[in-house]
C-alpha positions as CSV (number, residue, x, y, z in Angstrom):
1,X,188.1,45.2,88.1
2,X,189.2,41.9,89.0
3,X,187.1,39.4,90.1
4,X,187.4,38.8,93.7
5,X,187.2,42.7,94.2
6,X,183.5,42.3,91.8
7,X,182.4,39.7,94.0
8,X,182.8,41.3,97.4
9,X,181.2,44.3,96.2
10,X,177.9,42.2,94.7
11,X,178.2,41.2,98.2
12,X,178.3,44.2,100.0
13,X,175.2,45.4,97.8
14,X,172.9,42.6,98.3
15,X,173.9,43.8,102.6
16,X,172.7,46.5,101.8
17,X,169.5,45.3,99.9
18,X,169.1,42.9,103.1
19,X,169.1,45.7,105.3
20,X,167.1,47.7,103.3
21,X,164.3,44.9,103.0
22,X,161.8,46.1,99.9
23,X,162.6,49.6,99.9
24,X,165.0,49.6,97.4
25,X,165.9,47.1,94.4
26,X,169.3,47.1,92.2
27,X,168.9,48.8,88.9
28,X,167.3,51.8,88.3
29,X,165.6,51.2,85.2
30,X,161.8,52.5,84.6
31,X,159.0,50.1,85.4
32,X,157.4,50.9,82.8
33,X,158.0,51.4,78.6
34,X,154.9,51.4,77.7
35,X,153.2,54.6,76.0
36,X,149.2,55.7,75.2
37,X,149.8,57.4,71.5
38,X,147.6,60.8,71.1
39,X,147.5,59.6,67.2
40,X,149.4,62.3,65.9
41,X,152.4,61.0,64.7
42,X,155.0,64.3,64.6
43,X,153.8,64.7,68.6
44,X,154.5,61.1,69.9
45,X,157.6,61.4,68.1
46,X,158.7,64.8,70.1
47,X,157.9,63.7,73.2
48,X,159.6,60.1,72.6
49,X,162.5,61.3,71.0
50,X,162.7,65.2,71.6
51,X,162.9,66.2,68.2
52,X,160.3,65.9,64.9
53,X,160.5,63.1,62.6
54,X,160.8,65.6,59.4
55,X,163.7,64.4,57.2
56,X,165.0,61.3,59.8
57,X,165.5,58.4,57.9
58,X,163.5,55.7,60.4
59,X,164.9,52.7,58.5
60,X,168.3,53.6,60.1
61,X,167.2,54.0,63.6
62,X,167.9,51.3,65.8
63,X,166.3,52.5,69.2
64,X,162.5,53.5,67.0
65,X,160.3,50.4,66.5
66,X,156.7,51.3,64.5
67,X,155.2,48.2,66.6
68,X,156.0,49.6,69.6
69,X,153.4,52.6,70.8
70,X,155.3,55.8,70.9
71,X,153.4,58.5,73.1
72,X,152.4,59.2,76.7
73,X,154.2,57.3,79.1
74,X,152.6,55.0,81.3
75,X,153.0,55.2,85.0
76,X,152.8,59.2,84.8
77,X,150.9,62.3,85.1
78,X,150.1,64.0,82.1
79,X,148.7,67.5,82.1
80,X,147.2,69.4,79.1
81,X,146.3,73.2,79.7
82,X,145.8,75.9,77.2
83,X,142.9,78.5,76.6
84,X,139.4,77.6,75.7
85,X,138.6,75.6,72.8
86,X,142.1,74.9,71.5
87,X,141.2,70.9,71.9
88,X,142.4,69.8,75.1
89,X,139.0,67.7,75.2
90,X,139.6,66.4,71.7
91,X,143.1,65.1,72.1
92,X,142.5,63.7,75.5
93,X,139.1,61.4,73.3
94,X,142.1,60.2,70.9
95,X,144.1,59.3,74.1
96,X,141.1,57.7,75.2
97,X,140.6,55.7,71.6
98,X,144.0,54.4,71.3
99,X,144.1,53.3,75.3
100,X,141.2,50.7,74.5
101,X,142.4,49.7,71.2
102,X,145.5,48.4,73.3
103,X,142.8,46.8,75.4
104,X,143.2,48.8,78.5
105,X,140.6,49.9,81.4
106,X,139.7,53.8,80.9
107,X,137.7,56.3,83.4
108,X,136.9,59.7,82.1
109,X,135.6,62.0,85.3
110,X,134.0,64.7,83.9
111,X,134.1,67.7,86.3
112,X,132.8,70.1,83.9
113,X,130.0,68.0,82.6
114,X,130.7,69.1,79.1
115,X,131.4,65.5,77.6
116,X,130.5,65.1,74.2
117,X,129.0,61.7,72.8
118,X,129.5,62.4,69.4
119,X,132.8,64.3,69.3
120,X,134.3,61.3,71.6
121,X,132.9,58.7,70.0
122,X,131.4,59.2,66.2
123,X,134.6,61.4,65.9
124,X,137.2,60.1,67.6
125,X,136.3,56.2,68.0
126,X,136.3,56.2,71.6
127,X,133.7,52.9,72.6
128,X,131.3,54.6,75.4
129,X,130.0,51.3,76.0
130,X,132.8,50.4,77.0
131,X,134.2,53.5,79.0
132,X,133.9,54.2,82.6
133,X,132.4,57.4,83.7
134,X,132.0,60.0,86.1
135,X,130.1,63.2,86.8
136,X,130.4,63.3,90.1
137,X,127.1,62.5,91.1
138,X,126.8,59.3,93.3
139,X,125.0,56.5,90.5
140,X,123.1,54.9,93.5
141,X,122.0,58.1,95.3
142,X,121.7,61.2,93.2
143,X,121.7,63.0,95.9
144,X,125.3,62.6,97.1
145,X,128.1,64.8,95.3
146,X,131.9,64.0,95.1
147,X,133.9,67.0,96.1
148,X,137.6,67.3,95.3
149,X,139.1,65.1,98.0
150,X,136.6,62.5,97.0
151,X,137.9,62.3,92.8
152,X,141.8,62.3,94.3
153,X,140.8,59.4,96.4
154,X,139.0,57.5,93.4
155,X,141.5,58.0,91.2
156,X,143.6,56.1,93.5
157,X,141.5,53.6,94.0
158,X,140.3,53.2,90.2
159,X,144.5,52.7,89.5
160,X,144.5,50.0,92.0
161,X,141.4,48.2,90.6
162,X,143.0,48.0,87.4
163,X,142.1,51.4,85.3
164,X,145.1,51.6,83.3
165,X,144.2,55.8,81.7
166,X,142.3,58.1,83.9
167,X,141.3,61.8,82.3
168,X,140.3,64.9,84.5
169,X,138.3,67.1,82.6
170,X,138.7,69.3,84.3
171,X,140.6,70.3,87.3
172,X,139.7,73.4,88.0
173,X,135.9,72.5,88.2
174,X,137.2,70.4,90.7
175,X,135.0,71.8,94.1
176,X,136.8,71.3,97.3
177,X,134.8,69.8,100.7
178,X,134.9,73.1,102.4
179,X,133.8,75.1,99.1
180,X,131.3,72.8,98.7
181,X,129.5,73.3,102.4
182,X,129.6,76.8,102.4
183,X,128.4,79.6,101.0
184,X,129.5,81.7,97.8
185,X,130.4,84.6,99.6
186,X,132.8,82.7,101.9
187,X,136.1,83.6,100.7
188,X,138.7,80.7,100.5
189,X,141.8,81.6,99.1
190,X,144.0,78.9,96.9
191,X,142.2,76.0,98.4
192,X,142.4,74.0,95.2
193,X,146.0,74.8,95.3
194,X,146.8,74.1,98.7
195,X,144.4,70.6,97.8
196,X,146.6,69.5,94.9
197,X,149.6,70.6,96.9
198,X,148.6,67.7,99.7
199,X,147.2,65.1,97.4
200,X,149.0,65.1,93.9
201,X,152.3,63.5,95.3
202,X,149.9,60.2,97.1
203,X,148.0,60.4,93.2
204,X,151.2,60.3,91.5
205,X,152.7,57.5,93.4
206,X,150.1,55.2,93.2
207,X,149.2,56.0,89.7
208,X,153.2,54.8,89.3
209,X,152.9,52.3,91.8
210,X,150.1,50.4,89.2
211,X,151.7,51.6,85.9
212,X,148.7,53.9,84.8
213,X,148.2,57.2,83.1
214,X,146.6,60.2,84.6
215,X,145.4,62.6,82.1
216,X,144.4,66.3,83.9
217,X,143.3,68.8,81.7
218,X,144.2,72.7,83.3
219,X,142.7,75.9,82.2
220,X,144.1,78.9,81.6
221,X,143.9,82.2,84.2
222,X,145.2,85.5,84.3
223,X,147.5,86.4,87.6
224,X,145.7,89.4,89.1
225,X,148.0,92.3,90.3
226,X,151.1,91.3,87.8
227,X,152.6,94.0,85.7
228,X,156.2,92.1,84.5
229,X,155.7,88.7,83.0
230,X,153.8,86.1,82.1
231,X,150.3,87.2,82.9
232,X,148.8,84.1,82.5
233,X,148.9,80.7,84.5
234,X,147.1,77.7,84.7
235,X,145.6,76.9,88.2
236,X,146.3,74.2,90.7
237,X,149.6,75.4,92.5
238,X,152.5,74.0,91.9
239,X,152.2,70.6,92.9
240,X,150.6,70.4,89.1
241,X,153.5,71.5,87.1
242,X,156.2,69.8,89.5
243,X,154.3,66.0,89.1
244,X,153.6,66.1,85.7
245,X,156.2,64.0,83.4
246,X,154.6,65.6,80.1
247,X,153.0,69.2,79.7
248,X,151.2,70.2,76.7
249,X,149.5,73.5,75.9
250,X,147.2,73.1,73.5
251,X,146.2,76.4,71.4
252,X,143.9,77.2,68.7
253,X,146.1,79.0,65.7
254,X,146.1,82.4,64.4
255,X,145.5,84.0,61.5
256,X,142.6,83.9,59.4
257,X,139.9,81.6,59.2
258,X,140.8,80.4,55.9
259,X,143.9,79.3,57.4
260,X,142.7,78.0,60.9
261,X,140.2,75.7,59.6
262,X,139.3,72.9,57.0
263,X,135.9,73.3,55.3
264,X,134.2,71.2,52.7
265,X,131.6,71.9,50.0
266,X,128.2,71.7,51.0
267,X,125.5,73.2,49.2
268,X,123.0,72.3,51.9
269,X,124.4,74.7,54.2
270,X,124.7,78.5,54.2
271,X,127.4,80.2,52.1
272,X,128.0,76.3,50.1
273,X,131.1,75.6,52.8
274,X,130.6,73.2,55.8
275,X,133.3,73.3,59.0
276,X,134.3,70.0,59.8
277,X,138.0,71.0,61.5
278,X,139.7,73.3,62.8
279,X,144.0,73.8,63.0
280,X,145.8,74.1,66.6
281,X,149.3,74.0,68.0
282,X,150.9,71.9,70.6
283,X,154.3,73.2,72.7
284,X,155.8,70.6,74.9
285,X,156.6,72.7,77.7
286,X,157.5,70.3,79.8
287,X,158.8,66.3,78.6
288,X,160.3,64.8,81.2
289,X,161.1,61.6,78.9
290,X,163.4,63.0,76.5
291,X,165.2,66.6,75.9
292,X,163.2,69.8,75.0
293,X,161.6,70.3,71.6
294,X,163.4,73.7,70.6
295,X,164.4,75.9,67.5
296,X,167.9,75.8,67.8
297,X,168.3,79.4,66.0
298,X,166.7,81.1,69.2
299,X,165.7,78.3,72.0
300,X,162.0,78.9,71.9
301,X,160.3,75.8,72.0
302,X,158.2,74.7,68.7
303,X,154.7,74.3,68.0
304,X,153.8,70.8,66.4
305,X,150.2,70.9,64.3
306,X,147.6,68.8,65.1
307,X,144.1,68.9,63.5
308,X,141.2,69.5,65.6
309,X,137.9,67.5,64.1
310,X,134.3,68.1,64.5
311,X,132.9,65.5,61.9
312,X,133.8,62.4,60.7
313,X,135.1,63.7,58.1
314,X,138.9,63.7,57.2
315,X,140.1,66.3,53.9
316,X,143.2,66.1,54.5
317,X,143.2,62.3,54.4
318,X,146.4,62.5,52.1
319,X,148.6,63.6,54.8
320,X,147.0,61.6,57.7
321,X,148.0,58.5,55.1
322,X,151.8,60.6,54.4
323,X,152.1,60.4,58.2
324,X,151.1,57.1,59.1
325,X,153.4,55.8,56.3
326,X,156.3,57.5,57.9
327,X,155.2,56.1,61.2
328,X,155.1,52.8,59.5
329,X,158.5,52.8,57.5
330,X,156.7,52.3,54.3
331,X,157.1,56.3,53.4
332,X,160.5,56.8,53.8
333,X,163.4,59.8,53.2
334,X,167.2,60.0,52.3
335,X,168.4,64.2,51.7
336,X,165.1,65.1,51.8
337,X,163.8,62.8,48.6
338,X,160.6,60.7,50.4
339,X,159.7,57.5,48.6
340,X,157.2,54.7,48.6
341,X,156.8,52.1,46.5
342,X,159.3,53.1,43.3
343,X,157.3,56.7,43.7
344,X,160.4,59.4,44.6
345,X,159.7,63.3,45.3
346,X,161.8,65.3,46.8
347,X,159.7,67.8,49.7
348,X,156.7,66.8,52.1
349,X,154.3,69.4,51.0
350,X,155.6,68.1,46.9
351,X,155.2,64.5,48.2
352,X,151.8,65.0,49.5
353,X,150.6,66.8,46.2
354,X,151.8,64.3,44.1
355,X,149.7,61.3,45.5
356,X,146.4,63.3,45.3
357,X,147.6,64.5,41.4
358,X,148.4,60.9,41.0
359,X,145.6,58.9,42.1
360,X,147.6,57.1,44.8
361,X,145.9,57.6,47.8
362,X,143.5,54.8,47.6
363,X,146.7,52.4,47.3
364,X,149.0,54.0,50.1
365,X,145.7,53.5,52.1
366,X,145.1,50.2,51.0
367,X,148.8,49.3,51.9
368,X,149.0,50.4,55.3
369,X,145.6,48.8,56.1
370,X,146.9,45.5,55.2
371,X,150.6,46.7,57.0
372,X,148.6,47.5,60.4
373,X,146.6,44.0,59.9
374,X,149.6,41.5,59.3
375,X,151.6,43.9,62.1
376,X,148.9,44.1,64.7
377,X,149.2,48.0,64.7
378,X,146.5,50.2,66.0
379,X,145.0,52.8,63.4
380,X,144.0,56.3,64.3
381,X,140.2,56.3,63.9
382,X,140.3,58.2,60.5
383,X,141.9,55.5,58.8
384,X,139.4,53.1,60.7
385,X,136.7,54.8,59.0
386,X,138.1,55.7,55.9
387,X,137.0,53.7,52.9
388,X,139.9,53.1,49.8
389,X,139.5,51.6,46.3
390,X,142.0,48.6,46.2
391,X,142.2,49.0,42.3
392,X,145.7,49.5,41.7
393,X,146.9,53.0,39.7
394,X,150.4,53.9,37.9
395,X,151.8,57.4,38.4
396,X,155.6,58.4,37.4
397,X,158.0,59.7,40.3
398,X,159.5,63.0,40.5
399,X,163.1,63.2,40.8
400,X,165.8,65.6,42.8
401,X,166.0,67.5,39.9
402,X,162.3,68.1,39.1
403,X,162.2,65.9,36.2
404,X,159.3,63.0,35.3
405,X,160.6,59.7,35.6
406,X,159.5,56.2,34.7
């Protein structure tokens, strides 16, 4: 383009711009790049990048910075749905956690009143000192409830007071005005739904406007009167599923116990086992911030694990460390061979085994404590409670082949 033509049409855009006043601006790049990690490394990844970090060697990508929070996008709305007690709660406390580690303003409204202290904050390092809350009973007069249209208007107004991550738990406990001042027996057909339907877009655009995070956790119901299809839905209308940037259905595995959950020994308990976690699934259904997370042999989308923990208490601390250290660069991969520190096996699972047979979890942990400290990174709150012996060990690697070597 030659120049004169490049300079008329700057001009004729910044015409337009005048015309236009502040309704538009030139360049359409997002306002915001900044993400709230859930602390599960293979998830931010997948809804970052659209894919699972498995065998990617990280030193080699140029657009995937381990300073940089990789997660839940700002300016958004998220929404998490799934049955009961898959861990929608649990992973919105980690959301929570890792929000005020990066220093920013949190509001939990807990429609359901089923907040738990001890999960949020022994288990998942949430500070309740520090976090704002709601149970939708007015603090100065007990006697006054919020309904519905009152929580949509707070949120709004919590975003533009600074509150940088507000959760919803949950939205169908959410009670409209009209519900609220009548009767049970008054039937009111899809009211929440026609509710979200005429406030979710004004929630959503000032929850962009000031570059938070709205976090609603969704239920689960089953469509009456449906005999093809899915039979299932989670409630709220449409207005839901067509704002959110992110989806995630959250599910509790199958199978058998002995494969859902993590016990330890405890002899001061019945049968000598004590639960302290419990296995589920996440499908990005919806990822609005980078292509769909599929199998590529049939097109269903796939399931990334996440554990679900009830004590402080972390037994599978080797592959919370294998994870991090990926996250970090200091584990890394080339043809499926992962390696840290001169220590080479080929295979995750093989990988993982070897550190405990080893003795070299207590110095992976020790390195990526002192990592995250010179780097400023934020740790997941296992590895903020987690305690390592700094004495150095020496273990021989495991080649391609299977062979021991020095």
């Amino acid at each position: 383009m030659a120049k004169s033509d490049k300079n008329r049409k700057d001009k004729d855009e910044e015409i337009i711009l005048g015309h236009l006043g502040g309704f538009a601006r030139k360049g359409a790049k997002a306002r915001s790049t900044l993400s709230v990690p859930t602390g599960h490394f293979d998830l931010d990844f997948a809804i970052h990048y659209g894919e699972l970090p498995g065998k990617i060697d990280l030193t080699k990508r140029e657009d995937y910075d381990p300073k940089k929070p990789i997660g839940l996008p700002m300016g958004r709305m998220v929404e998490l749905f799934g049955p009961p007690a898959g861990g929608k709660s649990s992973l919105a406390y980690r959301l929570v956690f890792h929000a005020q580690q990066m220093n920013l303003p949190c509001l939990w409204i807990d429609t359901e009143h089923s907040f738990d202290e001890r999960l949020a904050g022994v288990v998942n390092g949430v500070d309740i000192d520090r976090l704002l809350y709601s149970e939708l009973f007015d603090v100065e007069n007990p006697d006054k409830s919020y309904t519905a249209e009152d929580v949509f208007d707070n949120v709004i107004r919590a975003v533009e007071a600074g509150v940088k991550l507000v959760v919803v738990d949950s939205l169908p406990s959410l009670i409209p005005k009209d519900r609220m001042e009548k009767d049970a027996e008054k039937v009111i057909v899809a009211r929440l739904a026609r509710l979200g339907s005429d406030y979710i877009p004004k929630v959503v655009h000032f929850v962009a406007k000031n570059d938070a995070l709205l976090v609603v956790i969704n239920q689960i119901r089953t469509k009456p009167g449906i005999m093809f299809g899915p039979t299932e839905d989670s409630p709220g209308g449409w207005a839901i599923k067509h704002n959110s940037s992110v989806r995630l259905c959250i599910t509790q595995r199958g199978g058998t116990k002995e494969e859902n959950y993590l016990f330890i020994e405890d002899d001061e308990v019945d049968g000598g086992r004590r639960l302290v976690a419990k296995n589920s699934y996440v499908q990005i259904v919806k990822n609005r911030m980078s292509k769909p997370l599929l199998d590529h042999r049939n097109g269903k989308h796939v399931s990334v694990d996440i554990p679900i923990y009830y004590e402080p208490y972390f037994p599978n601390m080797e592959e919370i460390l294998f994870n991090m250290g990926r996250k970090m660069k200091l584990v890394k991969v080339r043809t499926g061979v992962y390696s840290w520190d001169g220590h080479k096996v080929e295979g995750k699972e093989a990988f993982i085994e070897y550190l405990k047979e080893n003795s070299l979890v207590d110095e992976l942990g020790c390195t990526i404590l002192e990592a995250a400290k010179e780097q400023g990174m934020a740790l997941p709150p296992e590895l903020l409670k987690a305690k390592f012996n700094t004495k150095k060990t020496k273990a021989k690697s495991i080649g391609k082949d299977g062979d021991k070597t020095p």
